[in-house]
N, C-alpha and C positions, 0 to 999 in steps of 0.2 A: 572449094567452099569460099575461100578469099575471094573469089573472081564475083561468083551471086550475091556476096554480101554488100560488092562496091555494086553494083547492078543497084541490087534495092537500095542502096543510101541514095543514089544520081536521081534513080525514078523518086523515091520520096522527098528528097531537095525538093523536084521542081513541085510538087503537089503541093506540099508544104508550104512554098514561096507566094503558093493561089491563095488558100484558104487562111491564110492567118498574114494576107496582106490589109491595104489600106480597108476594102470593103469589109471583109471578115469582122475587123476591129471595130467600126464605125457601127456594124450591125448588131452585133455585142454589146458595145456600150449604151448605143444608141436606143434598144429594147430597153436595157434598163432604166435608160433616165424617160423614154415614152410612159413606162409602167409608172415609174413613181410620180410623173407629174398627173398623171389619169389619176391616178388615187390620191393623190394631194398628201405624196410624203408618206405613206402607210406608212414605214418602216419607224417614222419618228412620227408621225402622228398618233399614231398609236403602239406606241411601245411600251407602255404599260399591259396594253390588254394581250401584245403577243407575248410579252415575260409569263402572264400571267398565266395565257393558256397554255403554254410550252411550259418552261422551267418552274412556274408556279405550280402546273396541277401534276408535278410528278408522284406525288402523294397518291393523287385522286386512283382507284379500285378500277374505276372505267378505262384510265389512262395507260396504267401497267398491268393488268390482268391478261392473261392471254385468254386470246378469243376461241369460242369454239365452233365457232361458222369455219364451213369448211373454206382451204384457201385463204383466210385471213388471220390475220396476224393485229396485235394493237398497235396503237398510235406511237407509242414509247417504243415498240419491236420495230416498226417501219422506219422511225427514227431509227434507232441504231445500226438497223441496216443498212439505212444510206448515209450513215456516217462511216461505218464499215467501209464502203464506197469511196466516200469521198476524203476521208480524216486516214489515208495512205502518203507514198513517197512523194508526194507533191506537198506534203506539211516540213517535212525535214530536209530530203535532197532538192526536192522542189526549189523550195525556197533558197535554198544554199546554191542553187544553179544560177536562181536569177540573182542573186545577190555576186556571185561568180564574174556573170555576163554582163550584168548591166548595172550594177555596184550599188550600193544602199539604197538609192533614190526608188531600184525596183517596188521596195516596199512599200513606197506611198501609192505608187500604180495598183498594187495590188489589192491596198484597201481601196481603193477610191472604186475598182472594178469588184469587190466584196459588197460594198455599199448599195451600189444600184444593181448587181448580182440576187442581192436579198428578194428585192422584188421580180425579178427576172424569174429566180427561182419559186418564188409566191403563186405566179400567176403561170407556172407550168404545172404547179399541185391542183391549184384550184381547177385549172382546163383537165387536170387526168382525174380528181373523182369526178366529177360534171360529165365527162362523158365515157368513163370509165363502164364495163359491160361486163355477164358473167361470160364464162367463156365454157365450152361441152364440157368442162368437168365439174362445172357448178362454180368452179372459183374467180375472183374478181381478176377482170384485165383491164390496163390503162398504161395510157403514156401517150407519148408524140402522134403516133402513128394512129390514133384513136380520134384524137382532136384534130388531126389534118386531114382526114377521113370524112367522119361526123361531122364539124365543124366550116374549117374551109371548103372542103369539098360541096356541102350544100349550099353555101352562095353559090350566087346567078354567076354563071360560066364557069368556074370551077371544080367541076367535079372529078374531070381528070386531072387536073393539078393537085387536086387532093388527095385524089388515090395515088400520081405519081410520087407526091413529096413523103409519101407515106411508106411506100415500097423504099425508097431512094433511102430513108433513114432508119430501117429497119436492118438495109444490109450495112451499112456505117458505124449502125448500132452493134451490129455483131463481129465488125472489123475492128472496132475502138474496146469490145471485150477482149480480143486476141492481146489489142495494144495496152491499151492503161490499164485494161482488166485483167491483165497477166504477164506479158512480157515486160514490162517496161517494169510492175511492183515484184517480181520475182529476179527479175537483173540486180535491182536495189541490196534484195533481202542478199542473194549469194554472194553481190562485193562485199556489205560490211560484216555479216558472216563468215567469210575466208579470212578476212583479215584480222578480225575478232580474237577470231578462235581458230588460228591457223593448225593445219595438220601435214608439217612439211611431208610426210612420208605421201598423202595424196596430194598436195600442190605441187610436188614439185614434177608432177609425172602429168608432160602435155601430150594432149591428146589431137588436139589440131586445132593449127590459127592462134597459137595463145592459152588454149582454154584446157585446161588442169583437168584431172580425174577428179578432184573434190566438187571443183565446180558441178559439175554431172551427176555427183552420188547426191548433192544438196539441192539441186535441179529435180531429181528424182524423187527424193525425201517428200519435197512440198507438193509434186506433182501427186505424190501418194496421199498424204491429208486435206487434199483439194477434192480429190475423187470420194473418198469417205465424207464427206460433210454437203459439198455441192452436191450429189448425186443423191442424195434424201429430199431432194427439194427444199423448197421456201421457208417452211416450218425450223425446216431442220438448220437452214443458216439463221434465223433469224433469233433462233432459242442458242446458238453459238454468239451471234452477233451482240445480243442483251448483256451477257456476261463479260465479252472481252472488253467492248468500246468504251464504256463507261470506268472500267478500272486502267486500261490503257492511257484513257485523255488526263485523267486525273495524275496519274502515277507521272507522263509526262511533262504536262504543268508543273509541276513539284519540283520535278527536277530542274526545270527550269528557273522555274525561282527563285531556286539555291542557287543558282550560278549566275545569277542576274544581281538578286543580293548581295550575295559575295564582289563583283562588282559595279557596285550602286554606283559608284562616281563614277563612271561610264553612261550613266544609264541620258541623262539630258544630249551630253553629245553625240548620241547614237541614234535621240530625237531629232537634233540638228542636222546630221549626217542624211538623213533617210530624207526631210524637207526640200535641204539644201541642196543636196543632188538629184532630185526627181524634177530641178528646173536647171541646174548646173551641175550636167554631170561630169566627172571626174576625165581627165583627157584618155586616161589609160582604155574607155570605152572604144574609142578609136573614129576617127573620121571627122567631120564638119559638125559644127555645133546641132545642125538639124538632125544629119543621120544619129546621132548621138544620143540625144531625145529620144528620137524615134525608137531606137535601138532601146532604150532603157524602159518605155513606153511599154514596148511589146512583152518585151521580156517578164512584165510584171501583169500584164493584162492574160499571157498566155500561162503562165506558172499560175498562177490566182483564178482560173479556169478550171487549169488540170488540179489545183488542189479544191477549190469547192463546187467546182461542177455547175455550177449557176449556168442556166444556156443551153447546156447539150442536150438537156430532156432528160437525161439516165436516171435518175434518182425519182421521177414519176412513176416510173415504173415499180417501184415497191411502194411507195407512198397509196399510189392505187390501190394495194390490194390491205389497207388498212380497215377497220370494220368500224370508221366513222362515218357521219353521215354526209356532215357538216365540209363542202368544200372549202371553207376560207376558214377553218378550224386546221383542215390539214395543210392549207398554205400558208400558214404560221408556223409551222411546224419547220418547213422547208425556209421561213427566213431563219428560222432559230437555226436551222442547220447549216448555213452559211456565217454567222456569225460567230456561230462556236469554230467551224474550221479553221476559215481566217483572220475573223478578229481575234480571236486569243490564241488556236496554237498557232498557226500560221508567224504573230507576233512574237509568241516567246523563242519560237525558232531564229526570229529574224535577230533580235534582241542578245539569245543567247552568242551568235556569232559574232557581232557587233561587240559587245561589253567583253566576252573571254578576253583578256590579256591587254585591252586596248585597240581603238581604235585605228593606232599606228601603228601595232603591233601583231601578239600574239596569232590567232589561227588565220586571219584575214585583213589587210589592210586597208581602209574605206580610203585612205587618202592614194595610196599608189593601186588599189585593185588587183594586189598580188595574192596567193594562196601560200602561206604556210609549207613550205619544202614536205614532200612525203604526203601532200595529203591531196584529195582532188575534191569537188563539189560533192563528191556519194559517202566522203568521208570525214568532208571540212566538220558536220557537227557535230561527232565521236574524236574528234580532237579540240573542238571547244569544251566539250564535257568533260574530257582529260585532262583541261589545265586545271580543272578543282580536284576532281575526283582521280587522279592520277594514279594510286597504289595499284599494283598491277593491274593497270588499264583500265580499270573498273568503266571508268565512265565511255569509253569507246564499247565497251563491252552493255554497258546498258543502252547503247543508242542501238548497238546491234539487232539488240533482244527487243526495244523496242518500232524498231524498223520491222522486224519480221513479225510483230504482232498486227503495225499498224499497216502494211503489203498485204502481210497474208487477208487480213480480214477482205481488205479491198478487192483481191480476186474473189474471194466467199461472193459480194453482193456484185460484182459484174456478168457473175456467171448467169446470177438471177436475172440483170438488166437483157444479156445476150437471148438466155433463152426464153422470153418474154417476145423478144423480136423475130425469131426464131417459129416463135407461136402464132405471131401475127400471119408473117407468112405460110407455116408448113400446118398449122393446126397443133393444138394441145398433146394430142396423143404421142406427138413427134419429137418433145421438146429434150427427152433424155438423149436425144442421136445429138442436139445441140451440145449438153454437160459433159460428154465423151469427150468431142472433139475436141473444147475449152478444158480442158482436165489436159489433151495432151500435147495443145498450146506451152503448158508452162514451162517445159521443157528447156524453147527454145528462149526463154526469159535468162537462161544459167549460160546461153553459148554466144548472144550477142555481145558487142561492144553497148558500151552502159550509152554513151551517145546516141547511137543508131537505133536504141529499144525505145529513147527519148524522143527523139524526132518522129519514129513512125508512130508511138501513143499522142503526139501534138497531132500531127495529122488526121487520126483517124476522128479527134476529138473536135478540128476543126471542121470536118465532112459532113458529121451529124450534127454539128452547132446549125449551119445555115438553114438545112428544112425546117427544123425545130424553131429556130425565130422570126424565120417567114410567117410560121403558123401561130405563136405565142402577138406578132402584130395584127395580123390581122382580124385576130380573135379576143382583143383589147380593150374594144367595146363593152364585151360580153363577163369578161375579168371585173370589170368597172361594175357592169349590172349586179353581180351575181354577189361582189363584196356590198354595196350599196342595202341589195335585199338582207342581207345577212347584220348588219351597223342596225336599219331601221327594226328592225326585229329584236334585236338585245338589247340598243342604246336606246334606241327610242320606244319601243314596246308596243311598235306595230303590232298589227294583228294582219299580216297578209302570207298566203303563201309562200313556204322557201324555197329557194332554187338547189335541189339537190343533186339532179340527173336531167341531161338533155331528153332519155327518152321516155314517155309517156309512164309506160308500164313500169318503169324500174323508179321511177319520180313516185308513182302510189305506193307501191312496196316497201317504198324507204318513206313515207310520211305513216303507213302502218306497222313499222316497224317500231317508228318513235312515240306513237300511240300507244302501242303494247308494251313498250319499254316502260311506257309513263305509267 
């Protein structure tokens, strides 16, 4: 078993060292600062109107009502779904890895990669309703693979480039659910849950390579509540997903606040800390001033990825199958969805390990880039929250319990993303042979090294990033028209046709939809 474990770590090294090299980075960022200057700033241009129509109309009966079209889900459930998704281990140990690797300064990387993310993420909702389709069981399908199809594929020469970059991110899609869709957030949830709430009489009985009889009964446990929830389909995660994510992020926040609070005099130089070394970072990063950078660069670009998803396409895929009409209504939706993950929890995470104890001290040192003896990156911030909340461990004990809210969910909505891709290639009727196999993925989440689950969810995440913004540029253009049409219409009180759906018949259906509505 030790011998195919180092097998797959050497092969996923060098894969790793392709896709999330200089190009990977360049094309990632580079999408996003294309998008925002094509829109002229969306994200701040009009930030009023996307508060407005995200976190303003949460009130609104249209907004959180659940739909009764079959297959769809509302705007608030898609959201939470792909928060579900995305607002996982990449908000806590995420961040606590790149702060680990590549010392406070990752956090400026990681906003600055959230910021043009927002739009990134904007103009992959906008391209999955636009050409998003019903699929043989009547219910909405969309994502990547739809718009590099439709899309790219009918530009002049491109048609097998579009069918190939479609197939290509479909299997990536379903390799990156095995990865960050399950192994890598159920690695998370069993370390700080063994150490939590240790049960020497099962830790201490190995089973092979390190890995404990608890590890495997908690392995098991989630693999069991994965299969009961995923295996009801869409409906059924997203009527789970409504209820947890919003009392989770909250409940999180909170706690953080208090521990931030509690060390407010921390709180500036933890600003300084995260500025000053995202251009001087600390020598303890290792190497020449460039690789150094570079090093601290990635780390923030690649963590702030895997925790808001901006890029890879994943989170279209539920967004799709929301029962709006309005494409650039639901791509609002998806900057709001980046914003909440990394501007704020992303933040209090970064924050909360920063300010516990000091700067020079307590869980983490910004100045020498040590860890705290006893504790490693999957546990540094249940030992931040135990320098407040320390009486029998309480506050490790709530990062636990939080961690396995905020994992567990994130398998819930990749299972969706997987079998969605699943569907594209095998067809609708095939999609539960998809939810099996992903149910018995999770397994292997409780038996890997917590490293090796990280490195192969980076990879599988960097695989399906590149089809996806090959297809997100070159359909750019069309993001531009489509917001454009949608501005002159509310803002200015055009009277012209909206751009709802690339194709004909489903473009009338949805303009007599809203007629009938009206």
């Amino acid at each position: 078993m030790d011998k195919i474990l180092q097998t797959i770590e050497s092969i996923n090294g060098d894969i790793n060292g392709v896709v999330w090299g200089t190009f990977g980075l360049l094309l990632l960022v580079g999408t996003g600062i294309i998008i925002t200057v094509l829109t002229k700033f969306f994200q701040v241009s009009h930030i009023g109107l996307w508060f407005k129509q995200t976190l303003g109309s949460l009130f609104n009966k249209d907004v959180i009502k659940h739909s009764k079209e079959k297959g769809s889900i509302s705007p608030f459930q898609a959201l939470c779904t792909a928060l579900a998704a995305t607002v996982g281990t990449g908000n806590i140990a995420g961040v606590a890895a790149a702060i680990s690797i590549g010392g406070a300064g990752a956090v400026f990387w990681m906003w600055l990669a959230a910021f043009f993310g927002m739009m990134t993420n904007y103009a992959e909702n906008v391209l999955g309703i636009y050409f998003r389709r019903k699929n043989e069981n009547g219910e909405w399908s969309g994502g990547a693979m739809y718009y590099l199809n439709d899309g790219l594929g009918k530009k002049k020469g491109m048609k097998y480039v579009g069918k190939i970059l479609a197939i290509l991110f479909c299997i990536f899609a379903m390799l990156a659910s095995f990865g960050i869709g399950s192994m890598g957030q159920v690695n998370k949830i069993v370390t700080n849950i063994a150490q939590a709430f240790d049960v020497s009489a099962l830790s201490s009985i190995e089973v092979f390579g390190g890995v404990s009889l608890y590890n495997i009964i908690l392995g098991a446990i989630i693999m069991a509540l994965t299969a009961l929830i995923t295996l009801g389909g869409l409906k059924r995660i997203a009527n789970v997903a409504e209820k947890i994510v919003p009392f989770m992020v909250v409940l999180f926040v909170f706690g953080s606040l208090t521990i931030i609070g509690i060390n407010y005099a921390n709180i500036l130089p933890a600003f300084k800390a995260i500025f000053v070394n995202a251009f001087q970072p600390e020598a303890f990063v290792g190497g020449g001033i460039g690789a150094v950078i570079s090093k601290v660069v990635t780390q923030g670009f690649k963590r702030g990825v895997f925790s808001n998803e901006a890029g890879l396409g994943s989170s279209v895929m539920v967004h799709s199958n929301s029962n709006i009409k309005e494409p650039v209504k639901q791509g609002m939706w998806g900057i709001f969805e980046v914003f909440a993950d990394t501007m704020i929890v992303c933040t209090m995470t970064a924050l909360v390990i920063l300010t516990a104890g000091g700067l020079n001290g307590g869980v983490f040192n910004a100045v020498t880039g040590e860890i705290a003896a006893g504790y490693t990156d999957a546990t540094l911030v249940g030992g931040a929250f135990n320098s407040v909340f320390s009486w029998g461990d309480i506050g490790e004990k709530f990062i636990a319990i939080a961690m396995f809210l905020f994992a567990f969910t994130t398998v819930l909505g990749w299972s969706h993303y997987g079998s969605k891709a699943w569907e594209y290639l095998f067809g609708a009727k095939t999609t539960f042979i998809f939810r099996i196999i992903h149910v018995c993925t999770v397994i292997f989440g409780a038996v890997l090294t917590s490293s090796l689950a990280w490195d192969i969810s980076d990879t599988f995440n960097g695989l399906m990033m590149i089809p996806n913004l090959i297809g997100v540029l070159a359909l750019s253009p069309l993001v531009v028209k489509i917001t454009n049409n949608y501005l002159r219409r509310t803002k200015k009180g055009e009277d012209i046709e909206p751009m709802y759906n690339f194709d004909p018949e489903t473009q009338a259906q949805e303009i007599a939809r809203e007629v009938s509505a009206d």
